[in-house]
N, C-alpha and C positions, 0 to 999 in steps of 0.2 A: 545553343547558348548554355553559358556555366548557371549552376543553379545558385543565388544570392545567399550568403552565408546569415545566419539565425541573426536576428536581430536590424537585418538590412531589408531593404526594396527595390525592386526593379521599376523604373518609371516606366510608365504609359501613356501617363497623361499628356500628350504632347503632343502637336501635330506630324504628322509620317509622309516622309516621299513616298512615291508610287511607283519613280524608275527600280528598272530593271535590275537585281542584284544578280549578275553577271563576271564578275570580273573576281579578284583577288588581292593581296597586300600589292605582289609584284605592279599588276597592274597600275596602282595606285600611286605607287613608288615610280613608274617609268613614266608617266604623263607628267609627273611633277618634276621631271628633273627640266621641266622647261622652265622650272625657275631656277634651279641651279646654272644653268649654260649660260645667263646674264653674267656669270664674270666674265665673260670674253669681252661686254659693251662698255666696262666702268675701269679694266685695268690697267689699260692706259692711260686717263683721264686721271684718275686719282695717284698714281706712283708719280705722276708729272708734278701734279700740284702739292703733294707731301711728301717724295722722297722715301727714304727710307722708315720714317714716321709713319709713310701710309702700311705696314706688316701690321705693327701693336693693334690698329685699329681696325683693319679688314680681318684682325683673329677677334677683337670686343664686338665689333656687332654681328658678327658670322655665331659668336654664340649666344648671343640674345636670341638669333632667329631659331638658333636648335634649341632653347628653351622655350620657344612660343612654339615648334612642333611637340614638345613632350605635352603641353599643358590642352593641345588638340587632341591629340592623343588619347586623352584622359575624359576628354568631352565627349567625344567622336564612341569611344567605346560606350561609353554613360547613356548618349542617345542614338543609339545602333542606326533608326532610320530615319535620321533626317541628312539632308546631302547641301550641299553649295559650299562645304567648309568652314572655315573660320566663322563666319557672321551666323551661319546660323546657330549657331547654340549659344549669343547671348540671350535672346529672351528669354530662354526656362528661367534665368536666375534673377527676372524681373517681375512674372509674370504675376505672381502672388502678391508680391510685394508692393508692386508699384503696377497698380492693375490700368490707370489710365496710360499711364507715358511708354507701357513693355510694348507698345506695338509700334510706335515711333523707334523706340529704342530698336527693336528689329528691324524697322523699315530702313532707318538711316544706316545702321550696319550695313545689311547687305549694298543698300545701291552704295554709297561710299566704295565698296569692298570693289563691284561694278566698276566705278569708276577706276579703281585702280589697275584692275588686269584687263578692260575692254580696248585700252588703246596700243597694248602691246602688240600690237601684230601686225598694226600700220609701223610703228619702229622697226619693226622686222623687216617688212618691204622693204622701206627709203635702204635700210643696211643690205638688204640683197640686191637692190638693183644697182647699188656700186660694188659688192663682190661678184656679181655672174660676170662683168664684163670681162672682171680680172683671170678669171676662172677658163673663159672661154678666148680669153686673150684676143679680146677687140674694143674698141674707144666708144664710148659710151656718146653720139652723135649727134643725137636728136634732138630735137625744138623744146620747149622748157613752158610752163605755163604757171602762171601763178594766180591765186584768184583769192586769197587771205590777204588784205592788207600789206604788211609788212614782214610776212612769210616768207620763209627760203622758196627759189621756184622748185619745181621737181618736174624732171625730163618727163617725156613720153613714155620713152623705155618705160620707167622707173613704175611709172603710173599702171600700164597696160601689163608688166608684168606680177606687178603687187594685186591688179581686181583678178586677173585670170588666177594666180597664184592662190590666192583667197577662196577664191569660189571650187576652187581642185579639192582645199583642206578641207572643205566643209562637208564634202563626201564624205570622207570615214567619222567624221561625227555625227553628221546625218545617220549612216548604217548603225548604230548603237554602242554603246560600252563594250562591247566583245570585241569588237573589230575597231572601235577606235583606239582601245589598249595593245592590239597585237599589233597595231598600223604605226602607233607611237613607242610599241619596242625595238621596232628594225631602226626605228631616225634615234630612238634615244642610244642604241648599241654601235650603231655608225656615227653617231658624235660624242658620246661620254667614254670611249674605247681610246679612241686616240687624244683627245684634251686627257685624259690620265695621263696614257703612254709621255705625252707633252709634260706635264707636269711633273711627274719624278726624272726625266731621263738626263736632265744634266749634273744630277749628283750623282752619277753612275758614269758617264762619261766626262768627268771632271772640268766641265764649260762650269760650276760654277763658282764666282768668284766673291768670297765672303764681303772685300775691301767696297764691291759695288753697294752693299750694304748700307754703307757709310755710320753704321753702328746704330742705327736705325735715330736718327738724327731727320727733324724738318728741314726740307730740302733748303739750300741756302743760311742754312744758321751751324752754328754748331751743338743745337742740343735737342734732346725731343720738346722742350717748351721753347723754343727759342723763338721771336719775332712775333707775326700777329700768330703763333699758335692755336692761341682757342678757340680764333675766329673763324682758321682755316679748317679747324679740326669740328667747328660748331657748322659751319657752312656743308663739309662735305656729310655731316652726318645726314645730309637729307639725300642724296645721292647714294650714299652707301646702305641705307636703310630699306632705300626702296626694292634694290635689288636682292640684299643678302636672304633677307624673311621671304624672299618669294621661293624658297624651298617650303615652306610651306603648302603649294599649292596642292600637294597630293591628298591633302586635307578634303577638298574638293571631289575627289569619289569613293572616300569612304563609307558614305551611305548605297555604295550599287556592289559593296563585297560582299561576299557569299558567306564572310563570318567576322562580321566586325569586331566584335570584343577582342578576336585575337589580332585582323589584319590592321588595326587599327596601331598597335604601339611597335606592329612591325614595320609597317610602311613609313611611317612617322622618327620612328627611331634610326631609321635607313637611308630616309630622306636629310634628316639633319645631320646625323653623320658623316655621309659622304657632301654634303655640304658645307660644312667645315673644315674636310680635306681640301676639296677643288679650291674653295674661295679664299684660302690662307697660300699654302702650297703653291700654286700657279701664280701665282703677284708674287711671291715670295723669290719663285725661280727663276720669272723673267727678270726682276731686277736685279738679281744676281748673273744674270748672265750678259743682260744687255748695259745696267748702267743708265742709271736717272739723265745725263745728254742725249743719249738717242731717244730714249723717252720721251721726254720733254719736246723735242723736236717732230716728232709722230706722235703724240697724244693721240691725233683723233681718227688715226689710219691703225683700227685693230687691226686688219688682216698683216698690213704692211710689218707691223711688230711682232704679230705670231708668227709668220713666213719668215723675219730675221733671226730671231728666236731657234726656231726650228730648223733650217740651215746650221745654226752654230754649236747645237745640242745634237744634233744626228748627222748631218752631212750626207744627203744620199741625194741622187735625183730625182727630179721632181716631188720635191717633201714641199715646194711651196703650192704646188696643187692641191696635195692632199690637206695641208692646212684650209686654202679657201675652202673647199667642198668640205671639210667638218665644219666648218664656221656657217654654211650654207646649211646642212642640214640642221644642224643645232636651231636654225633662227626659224623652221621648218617646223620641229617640234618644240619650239615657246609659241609659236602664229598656233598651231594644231588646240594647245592646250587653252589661248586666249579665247579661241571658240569656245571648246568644252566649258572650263571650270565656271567661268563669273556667268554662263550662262542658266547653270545650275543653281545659283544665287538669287537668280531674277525669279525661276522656275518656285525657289520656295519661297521665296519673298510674295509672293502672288497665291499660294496657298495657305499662307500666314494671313495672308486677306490685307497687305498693305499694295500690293502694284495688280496694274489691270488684268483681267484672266487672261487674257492672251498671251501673258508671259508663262503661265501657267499646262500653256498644251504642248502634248506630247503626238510624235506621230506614231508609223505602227512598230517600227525600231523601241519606241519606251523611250524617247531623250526630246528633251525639250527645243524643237524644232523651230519654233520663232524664236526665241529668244538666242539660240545660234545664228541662226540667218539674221538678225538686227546686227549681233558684233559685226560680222562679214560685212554688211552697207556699210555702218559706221565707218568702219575700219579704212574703208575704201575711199570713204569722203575724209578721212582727216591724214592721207596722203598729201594732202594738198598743202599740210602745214610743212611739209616740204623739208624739214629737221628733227632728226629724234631728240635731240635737247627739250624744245616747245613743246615735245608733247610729252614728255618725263614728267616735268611741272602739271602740266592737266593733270596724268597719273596718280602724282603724289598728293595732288589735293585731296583724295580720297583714300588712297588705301594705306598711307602708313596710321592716320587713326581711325581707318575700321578696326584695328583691333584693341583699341584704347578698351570698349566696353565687354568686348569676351573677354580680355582678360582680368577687368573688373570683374565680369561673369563670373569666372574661375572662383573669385576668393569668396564672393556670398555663396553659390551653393556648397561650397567648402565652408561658410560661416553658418548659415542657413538652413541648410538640406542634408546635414551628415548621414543619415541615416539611409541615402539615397546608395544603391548599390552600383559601385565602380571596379568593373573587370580589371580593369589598369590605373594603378591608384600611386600616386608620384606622395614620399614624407609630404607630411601637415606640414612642416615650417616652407613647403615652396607656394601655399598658398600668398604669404609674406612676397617672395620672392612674383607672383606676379602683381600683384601690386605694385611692386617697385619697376616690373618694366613698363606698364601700362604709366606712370609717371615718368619715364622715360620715351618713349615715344609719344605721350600727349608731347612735350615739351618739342620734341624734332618736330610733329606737326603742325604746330597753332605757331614755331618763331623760329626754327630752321629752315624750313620749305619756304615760307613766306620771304626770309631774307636771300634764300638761294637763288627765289624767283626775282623780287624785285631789284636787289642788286646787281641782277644783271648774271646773275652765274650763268644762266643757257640763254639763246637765242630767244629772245620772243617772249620768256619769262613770265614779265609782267602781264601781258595780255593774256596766255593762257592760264594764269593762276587766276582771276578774275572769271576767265571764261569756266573754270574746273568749279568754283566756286556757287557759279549758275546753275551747273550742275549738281553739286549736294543739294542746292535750292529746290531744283527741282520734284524732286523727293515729295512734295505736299501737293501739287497738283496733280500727281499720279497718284499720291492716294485720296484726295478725292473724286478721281475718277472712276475705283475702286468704290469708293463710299455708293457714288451715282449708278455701279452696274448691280452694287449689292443689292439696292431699294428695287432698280427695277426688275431684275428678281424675285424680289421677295423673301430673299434670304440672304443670312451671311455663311452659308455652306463654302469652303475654298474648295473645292476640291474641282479639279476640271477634267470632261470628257477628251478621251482620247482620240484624238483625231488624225487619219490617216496624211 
């Protein structure tokens, strides 16, 4: 560690993970691009419904989300060993201050944060059990079961190969950081290799075609404000938000690098970056190439649009294979990392002394082994909702504002705590600067989500925004279950035995 220049301090006072500091920036960096690989699920949906208008706006929030990794960045170095990402480092900047409410204020952080990356991985299945058929070129046959109400049904296939799939990925998280990071370099370099190659290669082979552009004009009007504009452009901000910021998630093992203060503004800086390429660039080139009518017509068939895509920008045989199997692998390592990260979350939110110790143990690998294995059941039962739409909305009721209060965080110990020593330290005027997004995404979350859901934007909407809703709720009878294990204890120690 760098030594704090005169007149500064290094904190301590804070609670510490325990996991395993094993891994490094790269590492951190290649488990996270399982939030980058989500534009393959939003870029046909959204070019459909804004045309050429949707560019302006997949480059505004793509770099909101590289601005919430710098100001991680900046945390993550500040408190080297705590881990789960994002939610854990609002409390320091409460803890003084507002000494009753800093543990809620942590507690609802993290499970929100939970909420938002735990059901990614069920989306991941229902999207692989319609590309393997394609993949392996046979009709997807089977009997369909539905047991949700008014939920899409979801095959057998679908079902049987999302638990067995699930239960595969949880092996190399299970084995520990070392092996989960080297397991998630081979799927993040067999999918981020070609969606590149994908995304520059029709401005080299001159497939692409500026006029598809339509001068970046709301599809159907003739201008970028034309028609219900803000409504469309206020509706999709909850869809576009959800995905762009989840480049952030390498935030999430920072606390298990072997040198934080430096891998921290690397991974972070790396992660955002190359997340602003894909997530601009690739919607940019499909719809130069393909044109908002065939869009519009396949919105909801990614693979079908990258496979057209890909044919028209390279022409080789079998490029529409290699397309589904990067699309498969990608959805491989965002399920890998839905395990990991929000698990990590759980892990120190239970050492923070808000959730039951159970979330809290680790096995002999060093990684928080129940609270992995909980995502995996979950994961498994909310299959059943049978649509990635309905469970986007669950999602979102949580995680676009878990970061309302870290990035609150960010401006008081920036107002607060100067004096506090920061390895990686972004100009004083962006403490301003988060303020202003954390007023930005409160707003997507508390009246954009909410109208996306109950207007109808996804399937089933309404019902799981209520049901997501239950879920922040929950938050208060987990921690007085905590309160009840601490008494009969006899202490409020967090910290938990290691168990094999």
């Amino acid at each position: 560690m760098s030594q704090p220049p005169e007149g500064t301090i290094r904190v301590d006072d804070y609670v510490k993970g325990d996991l395993s500091k094993e891994t490094n920036w790269w590492g951190a960096f290649v488990v996270g691009l399982a939030g980058t690989i989500l534009v393959t699920g939003i870029t046909g949906p959204v070019l459909a419904a804004l045309g050429g208008a949707a560019i302006p706006n997949f480059i505004f929030w793509t770099l909101t989300g590289w601005l919430l990794c710098l100001f991680i960045a900046e945390l993550a170095a500040m408190l080297p060993d705590r881990t789960g990402g994002a939610p854990a480092y609002a409390y320091y900047a409460f803890k003084d201050r507002l000494p009753r409410a800093y543990p809620h204020i942590n507690g609802v952080t993290n499970w929100m944060y939970w909420i938002g990356w735990m059901p990614v991985m069920a989306v991941n299945m229902l999207l692989t059990g319609a590309y393997l058929p394609v993949l392996l070129g046979f009709k997807d046959n089977s009997h369909t079961i539905q047991l949700f109400g008014n939920s899409a049904p979801v095959s057998y296939f679908t079902l049987g190969l999302g638990a067995v799939l699930s239960m595969l990925l949880f092996i190399p998280a299970f084995l520990g950081i070392k092996f989960g990071t080297v397991f998630a370099t081979v799927l993040g370099l067999l999918s981020m290799i070609p969606l590149t190659i994908l995304a520059v290669a029709p401005f080299f082979t001159g497939n692409f075609h500026t006029a598809n552009l339509d001068a970046f004009h709301l599809v159907g009007t003739g201008s970028f404000f034309g028609g219900h504009a803000f409504f469309l452009y206020f509706q999709f901000s909850a869809l576009l938000t959800w995905n762009v910021i989840a480049m952030e998630a390498a935030g999430c093992y920072i606390g298990e690098c072997k040198n934080p203060e430096t891998d921290a503004p690397r991974a972070m800086n790396l992660e955002g970056g190359y997340g602003v390429f894909i997530y601009t660039v690739l919607p940019l080139a499909v719809l130069g190439v393909l044109g908002s009518k065939f869009i519009t017509a396949n919105q909801f068939d990614i693979n079908g649009i990258l496979a057209k895509y890909a044919r028209t920008s390279l022409n080789f045989a079998g490029v529409d294979k290699i397309v589904t199997a990067t699309l498969l692998i990608a959805l491989l390592l965002s399920s890998l990392n839905a395990i990991m990260g929000c698990a990590r979350s759980l892990y120190m939110m239970s050492l923070d002394g808000q959730a039951p110790r159970i979330f809290g143990r680790v096995n002999k690998h060093n990684v928080p082994d129940f609270s992995m294995g909980l995502n995996v059941i979950l994961n498994i039962g909310l299959l059943f909702a049978g649509t990635p739409g309905a469970i986007y909305v669950l999602s979102n009721v949580g995680y676009v504002g878990s970061f309302v209060p870290v990035l609150l965080g960010y401006y008081f110990l920036r107002k607060w705590r100067p004096e506090i020593h920061r390895p990686y330290r972004l100009p004083e005027f962006m403490k301003y600067v988060a303020v202003a997004l954390a007023a930005l995404y409160f707003i997507v979350w508390a009246f954009a989500i909410p109208a996306c859901a109950i207007k109808g934007c996804q399937l089933g909407g309404g019902k799981m925004f209520v049901i997501g809703l239950i879920l922040v709720a929950l938050y208060f009878p987990l921690y007085k279950w905590r309160q009840m294990e601490d008494r009969r204890h006899g202490t409020t120690e967090h910290k938990v035995s290691t168990s094999a």
